[in-house]
C-alpha positions in Angstrom: -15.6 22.0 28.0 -19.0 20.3 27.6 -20.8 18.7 24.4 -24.0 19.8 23.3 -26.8 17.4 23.1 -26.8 17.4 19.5 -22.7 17.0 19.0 -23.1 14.0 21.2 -26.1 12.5 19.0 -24.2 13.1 16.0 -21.4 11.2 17.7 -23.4 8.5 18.7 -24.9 8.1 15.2 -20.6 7.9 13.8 -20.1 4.9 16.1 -23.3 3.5 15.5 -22.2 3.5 11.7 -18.9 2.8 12.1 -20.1 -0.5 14.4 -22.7 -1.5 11.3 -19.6 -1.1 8.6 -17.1 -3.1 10.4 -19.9 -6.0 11.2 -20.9 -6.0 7.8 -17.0 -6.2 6.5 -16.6 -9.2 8.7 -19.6 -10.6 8.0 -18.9 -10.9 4.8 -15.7 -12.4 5.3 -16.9 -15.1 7.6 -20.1 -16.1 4.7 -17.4 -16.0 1.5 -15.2 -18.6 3.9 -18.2 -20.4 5.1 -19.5 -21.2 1.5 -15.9 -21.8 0.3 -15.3 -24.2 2.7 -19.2 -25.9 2.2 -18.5 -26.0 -1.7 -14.7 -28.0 -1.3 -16.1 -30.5 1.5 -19.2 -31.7 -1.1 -16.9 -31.5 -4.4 -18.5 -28.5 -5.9 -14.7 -27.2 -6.6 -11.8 -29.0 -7.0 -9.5 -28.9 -3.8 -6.6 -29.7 -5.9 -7.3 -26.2 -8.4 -9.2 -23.9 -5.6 -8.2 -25.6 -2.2 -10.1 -24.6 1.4 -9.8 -22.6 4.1 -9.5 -26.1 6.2 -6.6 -26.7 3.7 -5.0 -23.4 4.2 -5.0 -23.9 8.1 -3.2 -26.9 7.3 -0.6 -26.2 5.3 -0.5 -22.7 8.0 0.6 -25.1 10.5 3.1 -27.2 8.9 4.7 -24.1 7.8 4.9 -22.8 11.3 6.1 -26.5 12.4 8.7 -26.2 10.2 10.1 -22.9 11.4 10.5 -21.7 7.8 7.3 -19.4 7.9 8.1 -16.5 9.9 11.7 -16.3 7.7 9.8 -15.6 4.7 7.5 -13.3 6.4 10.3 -11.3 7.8 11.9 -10.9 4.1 8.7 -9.5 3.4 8.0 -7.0 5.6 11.1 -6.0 5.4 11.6 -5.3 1.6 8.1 -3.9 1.7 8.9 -1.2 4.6 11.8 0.2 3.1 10.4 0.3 -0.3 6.9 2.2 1.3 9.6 4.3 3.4 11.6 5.4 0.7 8.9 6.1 -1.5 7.0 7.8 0.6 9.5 10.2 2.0 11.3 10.6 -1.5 7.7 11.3 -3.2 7.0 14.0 -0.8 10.5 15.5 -1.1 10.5 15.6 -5.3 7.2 16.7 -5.2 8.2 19.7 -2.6 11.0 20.6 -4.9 8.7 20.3 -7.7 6.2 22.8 -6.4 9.1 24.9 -5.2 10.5 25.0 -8.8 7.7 25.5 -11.3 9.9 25.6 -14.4 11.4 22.2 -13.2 8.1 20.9 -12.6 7.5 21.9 -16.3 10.5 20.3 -17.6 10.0 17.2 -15.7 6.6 16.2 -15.8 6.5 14.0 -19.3 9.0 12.4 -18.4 7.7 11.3 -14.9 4.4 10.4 -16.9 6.5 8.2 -19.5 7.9 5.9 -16.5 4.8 5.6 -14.4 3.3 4.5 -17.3 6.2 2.0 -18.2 4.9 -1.6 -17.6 7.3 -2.5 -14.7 7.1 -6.6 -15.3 9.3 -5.7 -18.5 11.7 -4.3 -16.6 12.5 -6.9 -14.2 15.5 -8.3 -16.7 16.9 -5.5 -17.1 16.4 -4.3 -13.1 18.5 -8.1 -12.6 21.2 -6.9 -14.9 21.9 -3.3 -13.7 21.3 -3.7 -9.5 21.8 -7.6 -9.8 19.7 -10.6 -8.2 19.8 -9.7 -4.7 17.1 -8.0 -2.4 18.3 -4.0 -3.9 16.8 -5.4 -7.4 13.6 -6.4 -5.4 13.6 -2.8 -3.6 14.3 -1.3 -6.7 11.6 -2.5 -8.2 9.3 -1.5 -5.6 10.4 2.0 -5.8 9.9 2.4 -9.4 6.6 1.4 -9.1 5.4 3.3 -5.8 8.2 5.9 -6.4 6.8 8.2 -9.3 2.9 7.6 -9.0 3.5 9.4 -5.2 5.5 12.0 -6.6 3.0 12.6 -9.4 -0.3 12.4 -6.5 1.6 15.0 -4.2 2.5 16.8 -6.9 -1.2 17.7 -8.0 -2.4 17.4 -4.7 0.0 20.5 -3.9 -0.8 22.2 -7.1 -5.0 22.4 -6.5 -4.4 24.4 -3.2 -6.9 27.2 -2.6 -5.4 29.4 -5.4 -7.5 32.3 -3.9 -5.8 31.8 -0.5 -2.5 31.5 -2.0 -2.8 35.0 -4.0 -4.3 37.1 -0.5 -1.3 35.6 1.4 1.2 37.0 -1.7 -0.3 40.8 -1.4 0.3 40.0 2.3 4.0 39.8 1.3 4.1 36.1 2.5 7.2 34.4 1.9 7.1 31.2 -0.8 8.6 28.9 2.2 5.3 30.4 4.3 2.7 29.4 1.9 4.5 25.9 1.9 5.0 25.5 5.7 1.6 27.1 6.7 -0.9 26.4 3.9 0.3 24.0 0.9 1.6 21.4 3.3 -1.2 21.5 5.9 -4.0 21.8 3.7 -2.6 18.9 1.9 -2.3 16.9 4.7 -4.8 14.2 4.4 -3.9 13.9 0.7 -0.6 13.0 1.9 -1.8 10.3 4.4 -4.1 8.9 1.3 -1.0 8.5 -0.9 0.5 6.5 1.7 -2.8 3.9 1.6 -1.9 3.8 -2.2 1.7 3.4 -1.3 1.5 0.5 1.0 -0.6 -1.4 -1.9 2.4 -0.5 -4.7 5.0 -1.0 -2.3 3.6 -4.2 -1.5 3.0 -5.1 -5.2 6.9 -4.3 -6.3 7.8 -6.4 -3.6 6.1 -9.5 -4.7 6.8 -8.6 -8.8 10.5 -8.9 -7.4 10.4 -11.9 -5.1 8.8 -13.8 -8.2 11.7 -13.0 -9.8 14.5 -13.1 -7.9 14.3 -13.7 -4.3 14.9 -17.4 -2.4 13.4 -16.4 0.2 9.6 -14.4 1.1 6.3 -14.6 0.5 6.5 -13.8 -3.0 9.1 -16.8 -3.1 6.6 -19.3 -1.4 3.9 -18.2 -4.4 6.5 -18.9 -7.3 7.6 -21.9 -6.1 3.9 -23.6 -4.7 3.1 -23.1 -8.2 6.5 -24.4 -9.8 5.2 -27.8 -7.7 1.6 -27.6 -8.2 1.2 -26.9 -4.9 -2.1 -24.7 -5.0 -2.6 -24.8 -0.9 1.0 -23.1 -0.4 0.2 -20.1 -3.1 -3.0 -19.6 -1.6 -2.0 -19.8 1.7 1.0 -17.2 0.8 -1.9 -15.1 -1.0 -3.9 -15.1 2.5 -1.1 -14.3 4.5 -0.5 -11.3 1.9 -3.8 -10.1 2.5 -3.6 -10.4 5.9 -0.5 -8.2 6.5 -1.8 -5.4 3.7 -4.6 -4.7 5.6 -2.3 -4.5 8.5 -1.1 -1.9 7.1 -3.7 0.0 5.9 -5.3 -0.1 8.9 -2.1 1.2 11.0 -2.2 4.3 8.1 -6.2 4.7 8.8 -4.9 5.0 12.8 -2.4 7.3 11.9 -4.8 9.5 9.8 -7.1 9.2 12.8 -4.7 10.6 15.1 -4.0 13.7 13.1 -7.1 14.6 10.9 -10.0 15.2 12.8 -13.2 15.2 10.7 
């Protein structure tokens, strides 16, 4: 099947955008490190309260010398995928069910409100007591955070379908599992793959809230105790590392929604 001329320019203009976007984000990226590392090497900040990128290389490689970086990294990753998992797939399923069942919808919704509005820090004590100070408290934590604010996004998403759709497909006799399988869920889609952006970032977020809290071992770990010591080149190093592997995952959910939405 062949392109028109004018599909093809309007291609060419996409990459030609997309190309000037991702310069621009790297860009800068490379000037903020430039200036940070100009302003620490002439003792316009204080190395000790700010440190450097030449700093954070450092410290990088003594961590990887001393074999304990990739451990802490792996504890990580790992909390932080199960929480996204679980969250993700239990916030879809809820919020299915929820859909499904308007008078449960109805019944439920204040209350899912009330705890994604709860300030989660204040429940790390009592998270400790009831799951105990293991990695499941750290999870746990995670999952109320990430848990209910998917549930509630899916939720609405699935409730501003095409109501006019919705109603021709009913005089249609269409069954309630068709509209959900063939229009609520499709259309919905791309919602769905946005609440999992916003699911890395709160998966990610519990994980560290719970690492500062309990955990011996993670990234989250590394940030508590570099500031226990004073240690400002370990936290920030931990920080970058963080910020490196979020948009690691971001960017493996923007492939995804690549794959499957075409726009």
């Amino acid at each position: 099947m062949s392109i028109s001329n004018e599909r093809k320019e309007y291609l060419k203009k996409k990459q030609k955008e997309r190309r000037i976007i991702i310069f621009a984000q790297v860009l800068i990226l490379i000037v903020f490190l430039i200036i940070w590392e100009v302003l620490a090497h002439y003792k316009v900040i204080n190395t000790f309260l700010a440190s450097s990128p030449s700093l954070i290389v450092k410290t990088l490689s003594s961590l990887v010398e001393s074999n304990d970086l990739f451990a802490h990294i792996k504890v990580t990753l790992l909390e932080t995928i199960i929480s996204f998992s679980l969250a993700s797939i239990g916030g879809l399923a809820i919020a299915s069910i929820l859909w499904w069942n308007e008078r449960l919808a109805k019944i439920v919704d204040p209350y899912l409100t009330v705890i994604n509005a709860l300030p989660k820090v204040a429940l790390g004590p009592l998270i400790i007591i009831w799951v105990g100070a293991s990695t499941k408290s750290i999870i746990f934590m995670a999952l109320l955070i990430s848990l209910f604010l998917s549930i509630i996004n899916i939720y609405h998403s699935f409730k501003e379908t095409d109501k006019n759709y919705l109603i021709l497909l009913k005089s249609l006799n269409a069954s309630k599992k068709d509209l959900f399988f063939k229009v609520v869920l499709p259309s919905n889609f791309s919602n769905i793959i946005n609440n999992l952006k916003i699911n890395t970032s709160m998966a990610y977020i519990g994980v560290i809230m719970g690492e500062l809290l309990v955990s011996k071992k993670g990234l989250g770990y590394l940030i508590m105790y570099g500031s226990q010591v004073f240690n400002i080149n370990l936290v920030i190093t931990s920080v970058f590392l963080l910020g490196v592997f979020a948009f690691l995952f971001y960017y493996i959910i923007c492939l995804v929604e690549k794959k499957f939405i075409k726009k």
